[in-house]
C-alpha positions as CSV (number, residue, x, y, z in Angstrom):
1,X,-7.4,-21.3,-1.6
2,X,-9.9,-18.4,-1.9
3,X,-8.3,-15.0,-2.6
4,X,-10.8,-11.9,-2.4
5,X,-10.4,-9.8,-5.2
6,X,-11.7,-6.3,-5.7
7,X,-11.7,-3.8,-8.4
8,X,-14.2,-1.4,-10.4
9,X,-14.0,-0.2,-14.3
10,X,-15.0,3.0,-12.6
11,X,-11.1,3.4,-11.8
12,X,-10.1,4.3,-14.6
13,X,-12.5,7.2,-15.0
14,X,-10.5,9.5,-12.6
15,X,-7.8,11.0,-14.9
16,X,-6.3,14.5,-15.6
17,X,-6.7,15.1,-19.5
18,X,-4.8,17.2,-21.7
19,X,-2.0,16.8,-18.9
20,X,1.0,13.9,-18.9
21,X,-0.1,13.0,-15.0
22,X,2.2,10.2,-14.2
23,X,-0.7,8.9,-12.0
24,X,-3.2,8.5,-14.9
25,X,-5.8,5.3,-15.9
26,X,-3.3,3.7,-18.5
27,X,-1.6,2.0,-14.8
28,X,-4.6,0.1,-14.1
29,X,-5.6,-0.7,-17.4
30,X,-1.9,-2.4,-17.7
31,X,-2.7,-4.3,-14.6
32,X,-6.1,-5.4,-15.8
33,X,-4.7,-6.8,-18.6
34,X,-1.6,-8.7,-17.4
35,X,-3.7,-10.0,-14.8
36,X,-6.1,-11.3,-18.0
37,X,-3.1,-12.6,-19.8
38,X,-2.4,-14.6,-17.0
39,X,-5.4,-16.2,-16.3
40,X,-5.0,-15.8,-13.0
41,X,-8.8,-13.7,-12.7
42,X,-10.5,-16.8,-12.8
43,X,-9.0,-18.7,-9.6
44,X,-10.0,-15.2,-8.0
45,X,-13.5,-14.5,-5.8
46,X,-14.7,-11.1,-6.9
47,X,-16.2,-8.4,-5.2
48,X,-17.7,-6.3,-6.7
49,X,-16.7,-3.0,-4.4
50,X,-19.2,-0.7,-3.4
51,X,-18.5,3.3,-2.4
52,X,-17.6,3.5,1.7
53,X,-20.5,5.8,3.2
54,X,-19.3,8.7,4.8
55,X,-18.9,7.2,8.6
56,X,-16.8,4.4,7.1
57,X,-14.5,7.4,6.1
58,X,-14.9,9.5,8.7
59,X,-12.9,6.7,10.8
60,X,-10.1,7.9,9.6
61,X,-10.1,11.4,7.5
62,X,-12.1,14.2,9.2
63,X,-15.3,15.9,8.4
64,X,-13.4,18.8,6.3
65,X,-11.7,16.6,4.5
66,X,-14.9,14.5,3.0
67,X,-16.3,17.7,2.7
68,X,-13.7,19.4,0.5
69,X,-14.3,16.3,-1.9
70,X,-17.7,16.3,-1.3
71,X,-17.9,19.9,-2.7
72,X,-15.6,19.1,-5.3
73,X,-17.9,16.8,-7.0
74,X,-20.4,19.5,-7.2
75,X,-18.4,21.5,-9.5
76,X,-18.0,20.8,-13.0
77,X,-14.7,21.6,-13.8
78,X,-11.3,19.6,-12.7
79,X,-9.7,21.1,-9.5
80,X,-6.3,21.1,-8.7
81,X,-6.1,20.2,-4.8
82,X,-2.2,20.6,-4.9
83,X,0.6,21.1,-7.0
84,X,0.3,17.1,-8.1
85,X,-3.3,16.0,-6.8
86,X,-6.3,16.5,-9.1
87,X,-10.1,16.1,-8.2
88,X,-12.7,15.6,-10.7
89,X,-16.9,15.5,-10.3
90,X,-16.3,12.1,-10.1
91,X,-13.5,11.7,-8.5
92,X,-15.1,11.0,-4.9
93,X,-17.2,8.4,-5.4
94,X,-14.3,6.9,-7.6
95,X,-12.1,7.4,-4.3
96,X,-14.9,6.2,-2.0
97,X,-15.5,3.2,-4.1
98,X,-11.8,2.2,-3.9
99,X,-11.6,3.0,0.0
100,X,-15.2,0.3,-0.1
101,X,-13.0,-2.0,-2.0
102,X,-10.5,-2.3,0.5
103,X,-12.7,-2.5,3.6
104,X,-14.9,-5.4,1.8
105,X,-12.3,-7.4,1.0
106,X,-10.1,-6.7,4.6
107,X,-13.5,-8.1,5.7
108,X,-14.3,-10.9,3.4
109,X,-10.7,-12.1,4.9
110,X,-12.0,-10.9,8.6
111,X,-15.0,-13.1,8.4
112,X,-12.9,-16.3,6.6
113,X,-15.5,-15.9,3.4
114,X,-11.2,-16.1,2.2
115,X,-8.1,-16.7,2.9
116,X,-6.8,-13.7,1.6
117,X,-7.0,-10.8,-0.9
118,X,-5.9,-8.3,-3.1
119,X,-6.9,-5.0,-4.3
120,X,-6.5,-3.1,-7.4
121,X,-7.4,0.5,-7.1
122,X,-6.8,3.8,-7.7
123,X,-6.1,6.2,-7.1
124,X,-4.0,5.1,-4.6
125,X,-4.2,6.3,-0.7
126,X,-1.5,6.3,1.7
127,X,-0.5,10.1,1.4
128,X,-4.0,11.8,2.4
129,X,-3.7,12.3,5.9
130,X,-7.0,12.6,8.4
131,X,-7.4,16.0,7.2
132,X,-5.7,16.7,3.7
133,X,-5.4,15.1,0.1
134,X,-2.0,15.0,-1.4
135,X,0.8,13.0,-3.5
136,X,-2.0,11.8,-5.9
137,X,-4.1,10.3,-3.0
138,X,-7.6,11.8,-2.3
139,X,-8.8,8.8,0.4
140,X,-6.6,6.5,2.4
141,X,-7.6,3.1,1.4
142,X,-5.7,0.9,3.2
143,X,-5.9,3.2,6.8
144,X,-9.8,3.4,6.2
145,X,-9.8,-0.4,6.3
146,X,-7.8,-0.5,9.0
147,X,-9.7,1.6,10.6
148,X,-12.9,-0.4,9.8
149,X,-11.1,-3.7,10.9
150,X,-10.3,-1.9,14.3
151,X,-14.1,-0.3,14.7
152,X,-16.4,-2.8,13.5
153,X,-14.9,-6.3,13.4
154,X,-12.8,-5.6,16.8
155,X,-9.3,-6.4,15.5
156,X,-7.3,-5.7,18.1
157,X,-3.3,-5.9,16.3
158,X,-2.9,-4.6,12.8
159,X,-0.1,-4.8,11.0
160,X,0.3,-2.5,8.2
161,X,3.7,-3.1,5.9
162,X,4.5,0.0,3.4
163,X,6.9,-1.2,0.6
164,X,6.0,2.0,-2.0
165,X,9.5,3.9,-2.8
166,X,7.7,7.1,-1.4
167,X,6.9,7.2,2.7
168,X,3.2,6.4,3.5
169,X,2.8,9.5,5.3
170,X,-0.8,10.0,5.6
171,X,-1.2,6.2,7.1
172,X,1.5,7.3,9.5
173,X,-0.3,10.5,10.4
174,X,-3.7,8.3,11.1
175,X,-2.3,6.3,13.4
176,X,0.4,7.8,14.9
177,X,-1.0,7.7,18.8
178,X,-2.2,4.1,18.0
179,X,-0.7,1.1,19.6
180,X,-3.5,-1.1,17.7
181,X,-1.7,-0.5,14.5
182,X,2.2,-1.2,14.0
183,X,3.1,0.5,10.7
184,X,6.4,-0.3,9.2
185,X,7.8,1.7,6.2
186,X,10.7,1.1,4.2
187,X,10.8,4.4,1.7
188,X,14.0,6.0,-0.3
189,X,15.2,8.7,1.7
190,X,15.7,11.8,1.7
191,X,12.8,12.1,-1.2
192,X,8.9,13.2,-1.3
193,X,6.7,13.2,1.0
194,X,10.0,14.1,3.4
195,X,8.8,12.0,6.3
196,X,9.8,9.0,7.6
197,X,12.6,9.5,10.1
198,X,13.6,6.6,11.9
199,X,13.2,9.6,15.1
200,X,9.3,9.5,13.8
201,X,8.4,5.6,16.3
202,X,4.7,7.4,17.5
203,X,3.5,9.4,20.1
204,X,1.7,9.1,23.4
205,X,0.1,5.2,23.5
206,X,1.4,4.5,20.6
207,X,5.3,5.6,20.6
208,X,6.9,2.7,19.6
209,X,4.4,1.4,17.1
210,X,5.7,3.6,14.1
211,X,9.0,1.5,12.6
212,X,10.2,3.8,9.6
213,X,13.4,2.5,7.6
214,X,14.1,5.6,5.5
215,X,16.8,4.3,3.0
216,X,19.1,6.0,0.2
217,X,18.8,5.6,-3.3
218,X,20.3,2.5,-4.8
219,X,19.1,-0.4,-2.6
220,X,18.2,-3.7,-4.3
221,X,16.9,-6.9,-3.8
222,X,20.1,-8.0,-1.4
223,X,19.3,-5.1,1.3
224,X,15.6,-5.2,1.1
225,X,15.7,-8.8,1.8
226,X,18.1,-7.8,4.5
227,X,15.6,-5.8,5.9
228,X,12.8,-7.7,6.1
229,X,14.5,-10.4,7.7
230,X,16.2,-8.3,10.1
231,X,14.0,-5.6,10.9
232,X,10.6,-6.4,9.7
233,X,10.0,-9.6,10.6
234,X,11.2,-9.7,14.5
235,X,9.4,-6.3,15.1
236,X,6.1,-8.7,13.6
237,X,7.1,-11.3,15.4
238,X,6.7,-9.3,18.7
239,X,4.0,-7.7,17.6
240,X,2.1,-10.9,16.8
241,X,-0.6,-8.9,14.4
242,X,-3.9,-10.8,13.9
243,X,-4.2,-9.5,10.6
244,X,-1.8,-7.7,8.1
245,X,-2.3,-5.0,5.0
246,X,0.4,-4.1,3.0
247,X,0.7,-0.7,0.8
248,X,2.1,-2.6,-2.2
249,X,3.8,0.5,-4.3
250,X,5.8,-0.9,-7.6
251,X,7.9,2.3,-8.0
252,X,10.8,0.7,-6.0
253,X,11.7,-0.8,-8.9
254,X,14.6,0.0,-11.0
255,X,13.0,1.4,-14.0
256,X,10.5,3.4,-12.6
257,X,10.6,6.8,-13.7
258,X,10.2,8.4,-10.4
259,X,12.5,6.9,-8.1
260,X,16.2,5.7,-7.7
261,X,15.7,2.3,-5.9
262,X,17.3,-1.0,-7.7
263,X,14.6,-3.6,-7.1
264,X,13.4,-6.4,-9.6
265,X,10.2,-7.8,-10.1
266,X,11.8,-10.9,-8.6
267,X,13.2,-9.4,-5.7
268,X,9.1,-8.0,-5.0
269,X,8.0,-11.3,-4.8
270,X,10.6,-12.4,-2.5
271,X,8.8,-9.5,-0.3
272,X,5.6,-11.0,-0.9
273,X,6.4,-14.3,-0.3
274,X,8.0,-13.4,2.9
275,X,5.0,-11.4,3.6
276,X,2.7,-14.0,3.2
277,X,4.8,-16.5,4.9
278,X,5.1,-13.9,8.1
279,X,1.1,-13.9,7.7
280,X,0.7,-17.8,7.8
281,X,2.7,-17.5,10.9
282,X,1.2,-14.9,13.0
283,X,-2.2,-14.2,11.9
284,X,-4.0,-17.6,10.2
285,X,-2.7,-16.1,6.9
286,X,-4.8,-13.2,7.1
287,X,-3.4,-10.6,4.8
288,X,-4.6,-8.0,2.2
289,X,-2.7,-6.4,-0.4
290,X,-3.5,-2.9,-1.6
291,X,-1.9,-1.0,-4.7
292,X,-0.4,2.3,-4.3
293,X,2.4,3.7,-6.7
294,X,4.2,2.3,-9.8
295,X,4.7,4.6,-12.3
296,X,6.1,2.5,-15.3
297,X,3.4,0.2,-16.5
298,X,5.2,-3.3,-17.3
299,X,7.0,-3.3,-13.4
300,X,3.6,-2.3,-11.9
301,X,1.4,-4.7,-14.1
302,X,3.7,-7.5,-13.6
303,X,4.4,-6.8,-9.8
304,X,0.7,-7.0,-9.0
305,X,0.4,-10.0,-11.1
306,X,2.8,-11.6,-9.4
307,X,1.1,-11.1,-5.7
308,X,-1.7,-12.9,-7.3
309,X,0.6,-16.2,-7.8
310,X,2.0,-15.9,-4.4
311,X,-1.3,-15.5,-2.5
312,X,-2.6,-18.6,-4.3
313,X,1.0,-20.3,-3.3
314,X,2.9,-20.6,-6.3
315,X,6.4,-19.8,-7.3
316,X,6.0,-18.5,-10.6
317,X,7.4,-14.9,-11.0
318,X,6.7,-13.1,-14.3
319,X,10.0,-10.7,-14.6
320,X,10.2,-9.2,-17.9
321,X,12.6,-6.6,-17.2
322,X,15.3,-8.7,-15.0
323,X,17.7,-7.7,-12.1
324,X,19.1,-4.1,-12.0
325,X,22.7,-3.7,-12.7
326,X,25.5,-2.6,-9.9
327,X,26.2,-3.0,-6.5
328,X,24.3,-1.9,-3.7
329,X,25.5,-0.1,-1.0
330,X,26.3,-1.6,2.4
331,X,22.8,-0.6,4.3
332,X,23.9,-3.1,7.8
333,X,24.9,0.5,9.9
334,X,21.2,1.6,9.3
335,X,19.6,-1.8,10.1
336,X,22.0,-1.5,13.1
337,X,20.6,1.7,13.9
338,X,16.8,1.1,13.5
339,X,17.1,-2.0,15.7
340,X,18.7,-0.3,18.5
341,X,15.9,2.6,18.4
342,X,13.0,-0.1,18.7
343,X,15.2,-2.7,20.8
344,X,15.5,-5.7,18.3
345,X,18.8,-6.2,18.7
């Protein structure tokens, strides 16, 4: 099985100093070297990603937007975009060689040079909207390739599945009026960005194609499981995507320090599984995974690692810190919900 596998040195040159940014280099450094420890690196095919040129973006941020970051890397000084998004000189072609590492391995997948792929990047993209950087993200990575999957390789049915604790606003912003993208978000509620209603389903041709599953603190494996079986995978089912991306975002778990969802490592890769399972099904196992958040190193390092046994078929889960303790709440009147609003009952 060949898994396409993408990611630059260059990542880890985009970093705030002299402030404790919890979106700093030391999270892909602890994925680089679980995924070494593993051995898992040399089963992978590497790319070797190269920056997306400016019409690649501009499929789906506008012309402002590149050229804010364009002027940005003509200062010399670090800019502050937002209260929590940072831009250095270098920080564009950092985010444009990330966005390029998406889109060439979405289409080494596309053009069956593999089976499937993964992507290490940051920083990490599904919060910059079409028009505006924000929540760490400068570039949407996994929208631009979506959008390049769409434009120049004539995809017709995306499916893009959002498991990061914080709601993937800017990829629901891009393809909001879209009915060739179905975007699915399950997100802890009420918490930033403060999107992802289950009242947001799309607008004009697309209404219907947004799925959102805003959920309160405290979930765990049990209900996300419940979820996917019960939400997730019959709206993919009907769907019937020909290829899917996921926004895989680690800071569901239970000791991440920005969140208050009760997921274990374990209960990530039986999302993945399913995930790659739902892929084998619908779409010739066409699916790309792209990292987003995680902000405690160990439960991101691990979690990625752990996609990378699961795309090459394995069961092995590495799970250092265990399941989370307490109950979880009973989530069936939301499922209940959700399925009546998008008729999956």
């Amino acid at each position: 099985m060949a898994i396409a596998y993408s990611t630059d040195q260059t990542f880890a040159e985009h970093e705030y100093r002299g402030y404790s940014h919890p979106e700093h280099p030391g999270r892909i450094r602890a994925v680089w070297d679980t995924l070494q420890a593993s051995e898992l690196l040399g089963e992978f095919q590497h790319i070797q990603p190269v920056p997306a040129k400016r019409e690649v973006l501009q499929l789906a941020h506008s012309e402002a937007h590149i050229d804010q970051l364009a002027w940005i890397a003509g200062q010399d000084r670090l800019v502050l975009i937002d209260h929590d998004t940072y831009a250095l000189p270098q920080s564009y072609d950092i985010a444009r060689r990330a966005a390029g590492a998406a889109v060439q391995v979405t289409e080494a997948v596309l053009n069956n040079q593999a089976d499937n792929g993964l992507v290490v990047v940051r920083p990490p993209g599904h919060h910059a909207t079409s028009d505006r950087a924000m929540g760490f993200c400068l570039l949407n990575n996994i929208a631009i390739a979506a959008r390049a999957a769409q434009r120049l390789h004539q995809v017709e049915r995306i499916l893009i599945v959002d498991y990061d604790v914080h709601h993937g606003n800017g990829t629901q912003d891009i393809f909001y009026d879209d009915p060739g993208v179905t975007f699915i978000s399950t997100h802890q509620s009420p918490f930033y960005p403060g999107t992802g209603h289950i009242n947001q389903t799309g607008s004009s041709s697309g209404e219907g194609y947004t799925l959102n599953i805003p959920m309160p603190g405290g979930q765990g494996d049990q209900n996300y499981l419940q979820v996917f079986d019960e939400i997730i995978y019959p709206a993919a089912e009907r769907y019937q995507p020909q290829l899917i991306l996921v926004s895989a975002g680690f800071d569901a778990h239970w000791v991440d320090p920005l969140a208050n969802m009760k997921l274990s490592l374990t209960g990530y890769a039986q999302l993945t599984q399913k995930l790659i399972q739902m892929a084998e099904k619908l779409c010739e196992g066409k699916i790309v995974f792209v990292m987003e958040g995680g902000y405690d190193l160990q439960a991101l390092a691990h979690g990625i690692t752990n996609i990378g046994y699961a795309l090459l078929g394995r069961d092995t889960v590495s799970d250092p810190y265990g399941p989370a303790k307490g109950s979880e709440p009973d989530i069936s009147p939301l499922i209940e919900q959700i399925r009546q609003i998008h008729n999956l009952a």
